[in-house]
PyMOL commands that place a pseudoatom at each C-alpha (Angstrom):
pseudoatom trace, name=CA, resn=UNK, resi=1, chain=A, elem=C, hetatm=0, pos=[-29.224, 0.112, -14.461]
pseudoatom trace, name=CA, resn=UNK, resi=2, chain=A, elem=C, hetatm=0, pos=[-29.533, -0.688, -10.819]
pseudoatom trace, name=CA, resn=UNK, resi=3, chain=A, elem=C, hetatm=0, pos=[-25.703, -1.411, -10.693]
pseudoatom trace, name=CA, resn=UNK, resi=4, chain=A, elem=C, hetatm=0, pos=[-24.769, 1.542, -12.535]
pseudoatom trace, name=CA, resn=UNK, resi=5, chain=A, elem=C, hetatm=0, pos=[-26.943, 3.504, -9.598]
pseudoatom trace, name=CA, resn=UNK, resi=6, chain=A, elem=C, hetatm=0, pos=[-25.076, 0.962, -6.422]
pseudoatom trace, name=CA, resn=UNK, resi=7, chain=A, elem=C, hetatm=0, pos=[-21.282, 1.785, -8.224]
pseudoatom trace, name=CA, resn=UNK, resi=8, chain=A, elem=C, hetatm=0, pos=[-22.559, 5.868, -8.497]
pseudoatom trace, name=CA, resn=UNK, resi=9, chain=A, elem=C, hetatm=0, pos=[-23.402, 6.222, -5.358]
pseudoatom trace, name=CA, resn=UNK, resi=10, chain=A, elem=C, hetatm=0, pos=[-20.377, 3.757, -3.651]
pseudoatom trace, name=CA, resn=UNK, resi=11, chain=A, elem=C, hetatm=0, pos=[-18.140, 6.559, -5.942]
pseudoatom trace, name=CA, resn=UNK, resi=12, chain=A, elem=C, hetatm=0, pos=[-19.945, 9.333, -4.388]
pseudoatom trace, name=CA, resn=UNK, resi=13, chain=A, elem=C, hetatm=0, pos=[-18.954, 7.503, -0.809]
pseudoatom trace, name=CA, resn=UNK, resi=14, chain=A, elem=C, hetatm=0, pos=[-15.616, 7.342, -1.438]
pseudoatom trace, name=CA, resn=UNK, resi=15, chain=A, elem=C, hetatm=0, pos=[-14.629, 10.561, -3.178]
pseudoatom trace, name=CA, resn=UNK, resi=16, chain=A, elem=C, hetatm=0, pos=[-16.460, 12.460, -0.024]
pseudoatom trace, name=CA, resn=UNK, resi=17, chain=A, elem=C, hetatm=0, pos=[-14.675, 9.829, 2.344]
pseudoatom trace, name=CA, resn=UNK, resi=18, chain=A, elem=C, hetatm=0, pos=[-11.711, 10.850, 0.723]
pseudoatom trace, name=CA, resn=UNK, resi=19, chain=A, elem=C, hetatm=0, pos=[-12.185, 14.996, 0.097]
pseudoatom trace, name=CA, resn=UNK, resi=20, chain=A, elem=C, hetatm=0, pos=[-13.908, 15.336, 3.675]
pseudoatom trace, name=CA, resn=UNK, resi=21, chain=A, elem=C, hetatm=0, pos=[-11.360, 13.084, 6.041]
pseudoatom trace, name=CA, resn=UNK, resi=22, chain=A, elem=C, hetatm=0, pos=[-9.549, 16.011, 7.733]
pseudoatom trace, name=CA, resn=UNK, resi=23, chain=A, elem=C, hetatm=0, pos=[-13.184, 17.132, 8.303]
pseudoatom trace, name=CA, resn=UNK, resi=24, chain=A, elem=C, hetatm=0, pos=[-14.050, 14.258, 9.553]
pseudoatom trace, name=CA, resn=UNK, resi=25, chain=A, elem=C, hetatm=0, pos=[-11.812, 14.129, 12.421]
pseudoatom trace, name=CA, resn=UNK, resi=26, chain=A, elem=C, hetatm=0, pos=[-13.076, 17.889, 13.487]
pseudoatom trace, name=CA, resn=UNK, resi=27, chain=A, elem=C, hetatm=0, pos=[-16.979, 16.256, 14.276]
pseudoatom trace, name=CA, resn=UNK, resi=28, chain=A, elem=C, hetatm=0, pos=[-18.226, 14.661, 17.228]
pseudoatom trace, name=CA, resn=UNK, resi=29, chain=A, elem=C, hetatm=0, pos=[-19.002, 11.186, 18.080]
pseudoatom trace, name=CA, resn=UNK, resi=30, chain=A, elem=C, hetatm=0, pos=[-22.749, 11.251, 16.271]
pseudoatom trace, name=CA, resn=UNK, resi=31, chain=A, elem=C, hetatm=0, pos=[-21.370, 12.684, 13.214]
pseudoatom trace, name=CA, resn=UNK, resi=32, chain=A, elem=C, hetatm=0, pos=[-18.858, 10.206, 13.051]
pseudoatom trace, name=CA, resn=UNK, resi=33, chain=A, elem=C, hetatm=0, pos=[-21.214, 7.192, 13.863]
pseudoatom trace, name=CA, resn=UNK, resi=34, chain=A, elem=C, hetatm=0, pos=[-23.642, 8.044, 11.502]
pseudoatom trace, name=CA, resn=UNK, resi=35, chain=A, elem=C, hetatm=0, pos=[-20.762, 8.540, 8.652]
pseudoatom trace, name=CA, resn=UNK, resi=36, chain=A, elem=C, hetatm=0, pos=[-19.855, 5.155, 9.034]
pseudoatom trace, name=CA, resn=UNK, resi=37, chain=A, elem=C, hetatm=0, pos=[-22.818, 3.756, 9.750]
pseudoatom trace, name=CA, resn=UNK, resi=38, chain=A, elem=C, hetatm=0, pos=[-24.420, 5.132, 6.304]
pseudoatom trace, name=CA, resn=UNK, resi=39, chain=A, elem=C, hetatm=0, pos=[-21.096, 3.983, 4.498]
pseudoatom trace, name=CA, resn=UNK, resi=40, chain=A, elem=C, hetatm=0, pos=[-21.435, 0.411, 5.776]
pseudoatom trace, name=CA, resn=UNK, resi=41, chain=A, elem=C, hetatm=0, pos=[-24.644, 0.229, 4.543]
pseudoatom trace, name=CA, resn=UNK, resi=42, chain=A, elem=C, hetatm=0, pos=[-23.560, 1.145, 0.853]
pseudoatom trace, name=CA, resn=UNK, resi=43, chain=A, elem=C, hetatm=0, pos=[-21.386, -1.335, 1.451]
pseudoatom trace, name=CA, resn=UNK, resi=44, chain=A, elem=C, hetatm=0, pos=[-24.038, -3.963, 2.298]
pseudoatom trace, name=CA, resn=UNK, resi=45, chain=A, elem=C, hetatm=0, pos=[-25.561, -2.859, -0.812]
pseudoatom trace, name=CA, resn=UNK, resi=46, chain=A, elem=C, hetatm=0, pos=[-22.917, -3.076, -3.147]
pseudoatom trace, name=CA, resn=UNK, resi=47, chain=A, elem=C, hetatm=0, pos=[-21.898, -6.416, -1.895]
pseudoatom trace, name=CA, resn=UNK, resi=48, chain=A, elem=C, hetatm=0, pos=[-25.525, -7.839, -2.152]
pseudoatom trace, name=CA, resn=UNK, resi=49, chain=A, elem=C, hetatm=0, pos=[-25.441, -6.453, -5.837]
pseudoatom trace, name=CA, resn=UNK, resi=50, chain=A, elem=C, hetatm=0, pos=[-22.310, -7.598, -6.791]
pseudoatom trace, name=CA, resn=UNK, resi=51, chain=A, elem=C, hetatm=0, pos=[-22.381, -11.162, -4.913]
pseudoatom trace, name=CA, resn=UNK, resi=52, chain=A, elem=C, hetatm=0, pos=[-19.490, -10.344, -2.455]
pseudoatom trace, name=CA, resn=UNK, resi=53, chain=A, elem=C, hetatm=0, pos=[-19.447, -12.818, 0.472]
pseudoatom trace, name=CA, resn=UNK, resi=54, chain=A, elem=C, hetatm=0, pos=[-16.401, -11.380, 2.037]
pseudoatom trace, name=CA, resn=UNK, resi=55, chain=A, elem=C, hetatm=0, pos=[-17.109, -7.637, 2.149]
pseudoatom trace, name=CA, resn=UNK, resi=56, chain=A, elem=C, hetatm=0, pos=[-16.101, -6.560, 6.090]
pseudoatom trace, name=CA, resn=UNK, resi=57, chain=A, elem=C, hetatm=0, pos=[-17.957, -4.108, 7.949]
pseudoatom trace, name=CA, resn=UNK, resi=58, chain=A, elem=C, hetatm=0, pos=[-16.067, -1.279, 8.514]
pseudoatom trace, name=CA, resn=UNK, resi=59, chain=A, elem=C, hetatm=0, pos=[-15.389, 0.746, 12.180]
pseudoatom trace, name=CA, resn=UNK, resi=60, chain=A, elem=C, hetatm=0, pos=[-14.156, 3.985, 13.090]
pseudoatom trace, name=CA, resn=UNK, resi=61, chain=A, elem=C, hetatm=0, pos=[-11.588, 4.044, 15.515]
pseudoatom trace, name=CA, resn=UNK, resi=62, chain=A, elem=C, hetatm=0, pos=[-10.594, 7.451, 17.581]
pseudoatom trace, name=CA, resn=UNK, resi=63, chain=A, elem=C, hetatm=0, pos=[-7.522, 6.283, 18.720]
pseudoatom trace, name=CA, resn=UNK, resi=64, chain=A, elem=C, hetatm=0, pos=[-5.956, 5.853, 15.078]
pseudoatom trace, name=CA, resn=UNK, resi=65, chain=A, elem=C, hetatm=0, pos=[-7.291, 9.561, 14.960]
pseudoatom trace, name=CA, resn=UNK, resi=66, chain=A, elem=C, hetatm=0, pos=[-5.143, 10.516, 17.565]
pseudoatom trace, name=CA, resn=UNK, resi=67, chain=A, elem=C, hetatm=0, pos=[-2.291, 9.094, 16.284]
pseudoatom trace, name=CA, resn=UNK, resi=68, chain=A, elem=C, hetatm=0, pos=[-2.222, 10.690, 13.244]
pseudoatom trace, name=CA, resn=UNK, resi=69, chain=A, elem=C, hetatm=0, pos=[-2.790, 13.847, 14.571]
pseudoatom trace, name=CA, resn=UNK, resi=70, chain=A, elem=C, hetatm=0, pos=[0.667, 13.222, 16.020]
pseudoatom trace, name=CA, resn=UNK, resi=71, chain=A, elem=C, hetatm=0, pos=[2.513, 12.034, 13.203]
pseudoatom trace, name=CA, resn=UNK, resi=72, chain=A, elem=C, hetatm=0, pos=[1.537, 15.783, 11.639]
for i in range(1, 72): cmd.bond("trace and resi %d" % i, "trace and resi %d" % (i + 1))
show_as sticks, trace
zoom trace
């Protein structure tokens, strides 16, 4: 039951990750920070659960933002 809950809640993660990016780029530093901060400790929890020795932490990184806001 407990790795139903982990998988639920890592969904949850990445459907808002991937509804709310365009959003994401409009917040400030904190917002952005926490986001990713919160994520990476699903992450640790998921990878705890599911014995994964490799899982990296992620990072958010403001000039990648940049660039795609010129590739639009």
């Amino acid at each position: 039951m407990k790795g139903h809950i982990s998988i639920g809640i890592l969904l949850l993660f990445c459907a808002y990750g991937a509804l709310g990016a365009s959003i994401l780029a409009k917040r400030d530093e904190a917002e952005k920070k926490q986001f990713v901060t919160g994520l990476n400790r699903l992450r640790q929890v998921v990878a705890a659960e599911f014995k994964i020795a490799n899982m990296q932490e992620m990072s958010y990184h403001t000039g990648l933002e940049n660039e795609d806001g010129r590739l639009r």
